[in-house]
VOLO-702518 format. One record per residue: x, y, z of N, C-alpha, C in turn; residue in one letter. Coordinates in steps of 0.05 Angstrom, whole numbers, padded with zeros to 5 digits, always signed. Each point is the difference from the previous one (the first is absolute). Layout:
REM VOLO-702518
XYZXYZXYZA/...
This chain:
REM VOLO-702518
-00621+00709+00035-00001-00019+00022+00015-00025-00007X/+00017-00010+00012+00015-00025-00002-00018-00021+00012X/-00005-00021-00012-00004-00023+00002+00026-00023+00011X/-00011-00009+00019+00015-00021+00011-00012-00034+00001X/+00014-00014-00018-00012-00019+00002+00022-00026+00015X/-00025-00022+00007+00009-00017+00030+00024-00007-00015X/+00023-00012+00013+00018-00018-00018-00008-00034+00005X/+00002-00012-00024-00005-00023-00004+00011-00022+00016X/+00004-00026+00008+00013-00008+00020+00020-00019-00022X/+00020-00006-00001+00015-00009-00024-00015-00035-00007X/-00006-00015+00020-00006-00025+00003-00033+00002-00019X/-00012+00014+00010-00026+00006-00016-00002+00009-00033X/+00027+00019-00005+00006+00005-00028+00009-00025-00016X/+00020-00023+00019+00009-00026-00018-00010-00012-00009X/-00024-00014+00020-00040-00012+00008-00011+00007-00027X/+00010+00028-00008-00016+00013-00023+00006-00008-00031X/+00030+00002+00009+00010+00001-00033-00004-00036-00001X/+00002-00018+00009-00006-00030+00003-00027-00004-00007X/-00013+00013+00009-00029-00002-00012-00005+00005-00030X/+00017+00029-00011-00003+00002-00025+00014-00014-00023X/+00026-00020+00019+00004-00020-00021-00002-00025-00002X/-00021-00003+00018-00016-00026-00001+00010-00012+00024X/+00010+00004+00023-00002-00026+00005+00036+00001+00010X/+00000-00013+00028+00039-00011+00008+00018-00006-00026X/+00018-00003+00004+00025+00001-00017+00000-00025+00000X/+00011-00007-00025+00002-00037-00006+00014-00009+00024X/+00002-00027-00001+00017-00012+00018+00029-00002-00014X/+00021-00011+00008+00027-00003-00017-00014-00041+00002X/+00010-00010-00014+00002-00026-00001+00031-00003-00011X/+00002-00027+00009+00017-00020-00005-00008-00028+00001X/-00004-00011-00035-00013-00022-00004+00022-00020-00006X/-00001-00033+00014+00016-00015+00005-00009-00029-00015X/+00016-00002-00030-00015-00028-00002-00010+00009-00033X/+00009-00011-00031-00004+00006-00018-00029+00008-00013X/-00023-00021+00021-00029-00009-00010-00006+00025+00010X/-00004+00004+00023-00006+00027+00026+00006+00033-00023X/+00027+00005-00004+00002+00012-00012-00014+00007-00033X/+00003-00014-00004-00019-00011-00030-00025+00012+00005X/-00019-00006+00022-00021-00002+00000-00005+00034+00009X/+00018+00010+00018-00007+00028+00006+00004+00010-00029X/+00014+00003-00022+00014+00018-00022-00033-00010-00013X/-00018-00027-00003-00016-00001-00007-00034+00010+00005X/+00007+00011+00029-00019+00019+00013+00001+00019-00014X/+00015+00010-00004+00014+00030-00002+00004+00024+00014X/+00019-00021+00026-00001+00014+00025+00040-00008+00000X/+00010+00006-00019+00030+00003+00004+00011+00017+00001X/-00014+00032+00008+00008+00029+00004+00003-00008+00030X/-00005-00019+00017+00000-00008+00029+00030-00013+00007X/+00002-00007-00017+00030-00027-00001+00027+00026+00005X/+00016-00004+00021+00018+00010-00001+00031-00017-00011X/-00011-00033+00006+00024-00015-00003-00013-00033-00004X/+00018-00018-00012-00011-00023-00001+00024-00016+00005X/-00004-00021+00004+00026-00027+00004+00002-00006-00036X/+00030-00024-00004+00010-00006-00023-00019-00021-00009X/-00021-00010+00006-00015-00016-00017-00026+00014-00017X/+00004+00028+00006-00025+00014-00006+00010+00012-00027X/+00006-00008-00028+00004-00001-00025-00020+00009-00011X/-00022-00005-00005-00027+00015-00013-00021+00006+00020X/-00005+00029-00020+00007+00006-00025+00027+00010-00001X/+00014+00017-00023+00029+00003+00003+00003+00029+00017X/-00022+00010+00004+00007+00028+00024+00001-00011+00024X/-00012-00021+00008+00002-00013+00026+00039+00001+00010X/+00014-00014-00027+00020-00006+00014+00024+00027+00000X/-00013+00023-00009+00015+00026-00013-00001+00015+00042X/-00012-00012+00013-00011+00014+00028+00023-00017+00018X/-00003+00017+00018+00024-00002+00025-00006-00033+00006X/+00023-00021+00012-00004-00024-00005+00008-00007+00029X/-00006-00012+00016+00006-00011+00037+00016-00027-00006X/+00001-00007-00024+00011-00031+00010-00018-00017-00010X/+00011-00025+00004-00018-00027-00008-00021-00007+00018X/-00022-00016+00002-00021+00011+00010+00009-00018+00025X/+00013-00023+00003+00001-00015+00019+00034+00010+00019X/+00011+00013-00009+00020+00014+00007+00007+00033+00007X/-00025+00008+00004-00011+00026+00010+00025+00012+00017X/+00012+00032-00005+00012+00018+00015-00020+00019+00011X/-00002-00005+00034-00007+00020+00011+00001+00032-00008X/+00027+00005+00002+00012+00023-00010-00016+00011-00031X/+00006-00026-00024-00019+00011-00017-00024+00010+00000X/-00016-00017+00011-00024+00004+00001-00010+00035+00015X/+00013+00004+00022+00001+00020+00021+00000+00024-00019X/+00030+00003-00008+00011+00019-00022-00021+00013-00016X/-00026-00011-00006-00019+00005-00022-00023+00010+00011X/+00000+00006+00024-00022+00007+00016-00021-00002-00006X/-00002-00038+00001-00033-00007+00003-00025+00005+00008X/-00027+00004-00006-00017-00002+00023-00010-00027+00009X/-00002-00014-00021-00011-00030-00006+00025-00015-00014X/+00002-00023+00009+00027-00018-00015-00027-00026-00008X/-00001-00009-00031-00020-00031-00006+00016-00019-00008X/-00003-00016+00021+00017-00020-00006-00012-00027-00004X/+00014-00028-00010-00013-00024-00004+00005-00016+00026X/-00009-00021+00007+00017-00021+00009+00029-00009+00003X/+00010+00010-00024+00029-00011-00010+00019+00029+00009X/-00015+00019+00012+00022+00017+00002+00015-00003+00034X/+00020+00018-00006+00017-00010+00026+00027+00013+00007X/+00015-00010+00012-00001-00012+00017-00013+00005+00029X/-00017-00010+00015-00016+00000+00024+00013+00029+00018X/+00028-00002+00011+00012+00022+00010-00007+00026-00016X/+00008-00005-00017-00006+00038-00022-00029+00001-00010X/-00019-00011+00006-00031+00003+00008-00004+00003+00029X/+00006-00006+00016-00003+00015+00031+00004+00030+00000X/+00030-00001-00022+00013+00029+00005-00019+00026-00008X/-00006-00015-00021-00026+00021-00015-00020+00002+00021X/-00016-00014-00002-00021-00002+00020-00003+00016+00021X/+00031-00004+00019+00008+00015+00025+00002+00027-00012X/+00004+00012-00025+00011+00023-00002-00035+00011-00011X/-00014-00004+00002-00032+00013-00001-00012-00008-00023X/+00014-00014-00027-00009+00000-00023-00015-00023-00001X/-00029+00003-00008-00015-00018-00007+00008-00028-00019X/+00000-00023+00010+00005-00020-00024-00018-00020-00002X/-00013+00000-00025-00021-00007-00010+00002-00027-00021X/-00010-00025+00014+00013-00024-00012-00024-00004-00023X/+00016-00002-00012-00017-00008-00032-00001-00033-00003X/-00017-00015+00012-00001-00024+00002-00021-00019-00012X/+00001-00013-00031-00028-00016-00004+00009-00028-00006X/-00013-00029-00007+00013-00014-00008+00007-00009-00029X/+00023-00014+00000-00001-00005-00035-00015-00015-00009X/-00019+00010-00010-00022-00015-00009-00013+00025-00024X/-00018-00013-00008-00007+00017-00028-00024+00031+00014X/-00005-00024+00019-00020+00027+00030+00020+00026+00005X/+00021-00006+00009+00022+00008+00008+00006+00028-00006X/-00007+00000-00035+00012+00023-00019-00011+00023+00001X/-00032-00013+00014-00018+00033+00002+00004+00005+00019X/+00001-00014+00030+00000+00004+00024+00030+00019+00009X/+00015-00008-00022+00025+00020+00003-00001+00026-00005X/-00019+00005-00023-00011+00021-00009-00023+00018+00025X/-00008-00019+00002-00019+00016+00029+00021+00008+00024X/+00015-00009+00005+00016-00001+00025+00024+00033-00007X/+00010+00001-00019+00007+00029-00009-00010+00024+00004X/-00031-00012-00027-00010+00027-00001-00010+00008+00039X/-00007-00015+00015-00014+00008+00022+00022+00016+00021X/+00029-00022-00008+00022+00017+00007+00005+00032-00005X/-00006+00011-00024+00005+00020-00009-00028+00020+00006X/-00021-00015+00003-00020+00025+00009-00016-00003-00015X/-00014-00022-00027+00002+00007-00030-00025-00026-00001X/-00012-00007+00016-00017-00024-00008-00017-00003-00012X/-00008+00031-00016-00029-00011-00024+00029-00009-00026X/+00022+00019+00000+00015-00008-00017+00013-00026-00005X/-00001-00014+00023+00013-00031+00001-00033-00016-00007X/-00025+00013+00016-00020-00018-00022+00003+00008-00022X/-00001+00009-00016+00003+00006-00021+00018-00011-00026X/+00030-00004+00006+00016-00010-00010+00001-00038+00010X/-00021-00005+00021-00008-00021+00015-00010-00011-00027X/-00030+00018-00003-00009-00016-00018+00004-00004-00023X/+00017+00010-00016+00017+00002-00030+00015-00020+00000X/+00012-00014+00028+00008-00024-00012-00002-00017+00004X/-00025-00004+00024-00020-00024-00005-00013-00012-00023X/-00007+00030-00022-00003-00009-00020+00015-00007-00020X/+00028+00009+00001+00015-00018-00015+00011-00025+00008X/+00003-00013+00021+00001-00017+00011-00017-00015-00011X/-00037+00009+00012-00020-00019-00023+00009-00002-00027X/+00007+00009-00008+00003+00008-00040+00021-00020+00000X/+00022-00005+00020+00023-00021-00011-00006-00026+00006X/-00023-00009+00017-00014-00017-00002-00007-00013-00020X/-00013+00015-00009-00022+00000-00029+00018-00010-00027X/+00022+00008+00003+00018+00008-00020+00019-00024+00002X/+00007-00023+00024+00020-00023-00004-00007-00015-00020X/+00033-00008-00014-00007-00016-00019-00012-00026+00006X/-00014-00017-00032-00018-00025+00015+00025-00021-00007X/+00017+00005+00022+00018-00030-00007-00014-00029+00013X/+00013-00027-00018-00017-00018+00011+00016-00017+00027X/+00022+00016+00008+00011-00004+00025+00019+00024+00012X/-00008+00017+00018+00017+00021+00010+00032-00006+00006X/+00023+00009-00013+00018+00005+00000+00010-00001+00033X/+00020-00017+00011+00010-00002+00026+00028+00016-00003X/-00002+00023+00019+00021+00022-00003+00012-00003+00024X/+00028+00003-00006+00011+00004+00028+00024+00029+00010X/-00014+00017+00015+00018+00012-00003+00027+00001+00025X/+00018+00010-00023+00028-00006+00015+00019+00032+00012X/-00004-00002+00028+00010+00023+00010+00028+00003+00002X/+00009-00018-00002+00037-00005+00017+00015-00015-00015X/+00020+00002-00010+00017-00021-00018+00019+00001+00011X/+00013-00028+00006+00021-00004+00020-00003-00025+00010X/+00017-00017+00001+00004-00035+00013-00035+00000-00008X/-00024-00006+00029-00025-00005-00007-00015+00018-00007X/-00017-00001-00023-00012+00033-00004-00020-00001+00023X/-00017+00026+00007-00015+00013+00013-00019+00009-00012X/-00023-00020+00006-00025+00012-00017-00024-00002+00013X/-00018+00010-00016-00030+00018+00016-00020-00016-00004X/-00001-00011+00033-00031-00020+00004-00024+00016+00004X/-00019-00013+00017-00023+00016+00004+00007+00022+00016X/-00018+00018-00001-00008+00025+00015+00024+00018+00001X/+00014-00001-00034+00014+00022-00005-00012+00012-00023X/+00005+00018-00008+00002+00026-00023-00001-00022-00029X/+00022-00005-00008-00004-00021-00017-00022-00022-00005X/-00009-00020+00018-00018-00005-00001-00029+00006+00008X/-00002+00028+00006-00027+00009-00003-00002+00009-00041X/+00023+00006-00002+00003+00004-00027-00011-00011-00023X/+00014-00029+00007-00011-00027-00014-00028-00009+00005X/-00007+00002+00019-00031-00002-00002-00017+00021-00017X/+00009+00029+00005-00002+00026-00018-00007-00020-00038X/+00025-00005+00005+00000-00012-00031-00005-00027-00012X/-00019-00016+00024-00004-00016-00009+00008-00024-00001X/+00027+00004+00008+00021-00018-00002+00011-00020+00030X/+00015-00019+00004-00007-00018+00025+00033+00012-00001X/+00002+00007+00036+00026-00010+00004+00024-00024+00003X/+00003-00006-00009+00020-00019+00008+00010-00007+00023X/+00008+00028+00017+00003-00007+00028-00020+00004+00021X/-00018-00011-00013-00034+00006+00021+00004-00020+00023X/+00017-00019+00005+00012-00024+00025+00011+00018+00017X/+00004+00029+00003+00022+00005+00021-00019+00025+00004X/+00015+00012+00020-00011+00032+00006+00026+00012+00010X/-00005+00039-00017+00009+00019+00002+00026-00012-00026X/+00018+00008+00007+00032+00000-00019+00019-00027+00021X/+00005-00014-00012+00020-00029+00005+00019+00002-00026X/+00023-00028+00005+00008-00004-00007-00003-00026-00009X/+00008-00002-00031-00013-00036-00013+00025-00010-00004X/-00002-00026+00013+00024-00018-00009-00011-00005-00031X/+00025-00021-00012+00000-00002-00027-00031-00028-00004X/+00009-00013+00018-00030-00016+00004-00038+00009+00003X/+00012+00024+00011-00024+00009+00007-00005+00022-00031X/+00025+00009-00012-00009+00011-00025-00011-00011-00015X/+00015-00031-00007-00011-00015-00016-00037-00015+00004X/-00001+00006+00030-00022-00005+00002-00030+00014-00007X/+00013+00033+00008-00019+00014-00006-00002+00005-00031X/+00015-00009-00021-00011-00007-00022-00010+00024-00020X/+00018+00026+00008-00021+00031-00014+00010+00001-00032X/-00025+00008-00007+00001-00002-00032+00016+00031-00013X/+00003+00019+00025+00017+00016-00010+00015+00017+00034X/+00018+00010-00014+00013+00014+00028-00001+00018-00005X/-00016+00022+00023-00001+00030-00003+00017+00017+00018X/+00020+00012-00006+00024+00019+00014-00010+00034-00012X/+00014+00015+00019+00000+00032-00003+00028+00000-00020X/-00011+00022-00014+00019+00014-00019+00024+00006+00019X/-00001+00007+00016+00025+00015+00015+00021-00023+00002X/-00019-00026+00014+00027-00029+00015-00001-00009-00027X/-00009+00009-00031+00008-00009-00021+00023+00011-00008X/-00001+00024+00002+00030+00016-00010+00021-00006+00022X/-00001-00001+00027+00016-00006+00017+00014-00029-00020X/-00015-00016+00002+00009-00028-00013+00020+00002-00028X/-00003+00017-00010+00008+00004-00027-00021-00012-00025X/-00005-00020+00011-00008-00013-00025-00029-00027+00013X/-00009-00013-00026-00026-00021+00021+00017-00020+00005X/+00023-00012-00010+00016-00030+00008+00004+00000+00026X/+00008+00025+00011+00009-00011+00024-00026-00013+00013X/-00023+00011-00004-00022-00007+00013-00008-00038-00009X/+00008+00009-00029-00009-00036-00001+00026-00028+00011X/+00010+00025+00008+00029-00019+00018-00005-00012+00019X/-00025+00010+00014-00003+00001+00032-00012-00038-00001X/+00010-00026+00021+00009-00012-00006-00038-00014+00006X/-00004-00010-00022-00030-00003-00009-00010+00005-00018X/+00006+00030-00008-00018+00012-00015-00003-00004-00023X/+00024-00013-00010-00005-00006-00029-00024-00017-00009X/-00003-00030+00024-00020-00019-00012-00023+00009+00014X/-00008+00028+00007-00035+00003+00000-00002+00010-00032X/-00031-00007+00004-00010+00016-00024+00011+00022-00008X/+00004+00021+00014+00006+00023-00007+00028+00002-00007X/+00010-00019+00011+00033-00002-00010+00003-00020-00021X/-00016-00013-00010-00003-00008-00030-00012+00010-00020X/-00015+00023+00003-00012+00018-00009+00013+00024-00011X/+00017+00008+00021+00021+00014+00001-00016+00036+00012X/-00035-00013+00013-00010+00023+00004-00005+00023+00030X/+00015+00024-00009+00004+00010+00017-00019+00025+00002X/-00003+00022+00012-00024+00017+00010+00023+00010+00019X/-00007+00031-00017+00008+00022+00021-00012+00031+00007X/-00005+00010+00024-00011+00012+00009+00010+00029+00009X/+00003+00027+00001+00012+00017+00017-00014-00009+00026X/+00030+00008+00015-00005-00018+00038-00025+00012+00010X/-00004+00022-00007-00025+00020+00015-00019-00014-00006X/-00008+00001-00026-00024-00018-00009+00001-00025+00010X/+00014-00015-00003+00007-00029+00020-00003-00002+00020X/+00005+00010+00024+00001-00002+00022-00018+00031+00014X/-00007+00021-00013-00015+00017+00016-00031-00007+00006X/-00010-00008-00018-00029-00008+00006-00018+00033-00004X/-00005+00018-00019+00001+00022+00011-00018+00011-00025X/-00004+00016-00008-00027+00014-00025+00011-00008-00021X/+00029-00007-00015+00007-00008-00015-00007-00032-00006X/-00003-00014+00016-00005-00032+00001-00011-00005-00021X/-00029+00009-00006-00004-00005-00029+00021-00002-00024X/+00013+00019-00003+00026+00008-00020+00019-00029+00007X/+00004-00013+00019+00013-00022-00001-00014-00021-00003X/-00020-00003+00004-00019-00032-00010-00004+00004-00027X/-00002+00024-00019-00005+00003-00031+00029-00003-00013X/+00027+00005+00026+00025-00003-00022+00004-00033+00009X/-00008-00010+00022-00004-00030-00009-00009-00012-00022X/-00025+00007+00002-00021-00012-00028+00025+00004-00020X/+00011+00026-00003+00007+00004-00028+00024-00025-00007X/+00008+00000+00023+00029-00015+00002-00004-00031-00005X/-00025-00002+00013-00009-00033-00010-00022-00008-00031X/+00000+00025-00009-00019-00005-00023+00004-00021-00016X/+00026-00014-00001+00007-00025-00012-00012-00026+00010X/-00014+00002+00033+00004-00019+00020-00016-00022-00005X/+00012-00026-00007-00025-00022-00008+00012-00019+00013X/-00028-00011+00019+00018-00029+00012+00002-00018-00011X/
């Protein structure tokens, strides 16, 4: 006797095999923005990442992955090409037109937005992982560095006057440097230390009066606008700099830009290569 059995309906067999491997297929991502990226490879949710923009340097597989451009100079076309499901982007990415384009074309874009402030660093961390699906994993890595955060607390040196840092983004006629409610100076508070340009907000430019005014006992620049420069003279060229403290001092402080300016799980790692950098520091 032959047995005939029903045939299956194909949609019900897919239903099936999905079930036995847990669960929908990742999403594709495309993460926009060095901190953002950082922080997914620190989930350990970078099997998701199809592509990242050129500020996304660490870890070093980050920058080995398909690349769209600079984050504020975004190609439609790139981005498209990589068949997104989700694009995470900052504030700073752009331009406005080639974020419509995305948008219009169905792909989710998911702004990764906290402030620079020392609050900032976890809330970026929450804002990912929830992006990705993943939120006991962003508490989680939430609270690992709340507690090192506490621990670098605990840990500033007892100087008997905090060190006035200033850091310098731009070299050229007036430099361009970082008042309140940037990256840098959530930093300096991180470490203890007073900004120099705590009179202004966001990134300006200091006349030579206003350098000499703000009076910083050291100037802190990224490794990168250090090698651009060749060398530190040009920096103590800049027309001021010689008679602050720090330009009689001759003391300078340098940072990789990520750590400087990302605000991001590494932050710790740059308030301890401060300390190290000032271990000499006596007012």
């Amino acid at each position: 006797m032959r047995l005939t059995l029903p045939r299956l309906n194909p949609a019900i067999y897919w239903l099936a095999l999905l079930a036995l491997s847990g669960g929908a297929e990742a999403a594709r991502i495309v993460s926009i923005g060095g901190t953002v990226t950082e922080i997914v490879y620190l989930l350990g949710e970078e099997q998701q990442l199809v592509g990242t923009d050129t500020s996304s340097l660490y870890p070093a597989a980050a920058a080995a992955l398909p690349q769209v451009g600079y984050q504020r100079t975004l190609s439609a076309e790139g981005v498209l090409s990589l068949h997104p499901d989700k694009v995470l982007i900052t504030p700073a990415a752009g331009p406005a037109k080639v974020l419509h384009q995305l948008a219009a074309s169905g792909i989710e874009l998911i702004r990764i937005d906290a402030p620079d402030t020392p609050a900032g660093i976890t809330q970026r961390v929450e804002q990912v992982a929830q992006a990705l699906g993943i939120d006991a994993k962003g508490r989680q890595l939430t609270e690992q560095l709340q507690t090192r955060l506490a621990q670098l607390h605990r840990q500033r040196p007892t100087w008997t006057r905090p060190p006035r840092l200033l850091f310098v983004l731009q070299v050229g006629g007036a430099p361009m440097v970082a008042g309140r409610g940037t990256a840098p100076d959530a930093l300096f508070q991180l470490a203890g230390a007073d900004n120099a340009a705590a009179g202004i907000d966001g990134f300006k430019t200091l006349t030579p009066e206003a350098l000499l005014a703000a009076a910083p006992d050291a100037l802190v620049v990224t490794e990168q606008a250090l090698t651009r420069l060749g060398s530190a003279d040009a920096l103590w060229e800049l027309p001021g700099a010689r008679a602050t403290p720090a330009g009689q001092a001759a003391r300078l402080l340098q940072l990789d830009a990520l750590l400087a300016l990302g605000l991001g799980p590494r932050t710790p790692d740059a308030v301890t290569q401060l300390w190290q950098q000032l271990r000499e520091w006596q007012p």
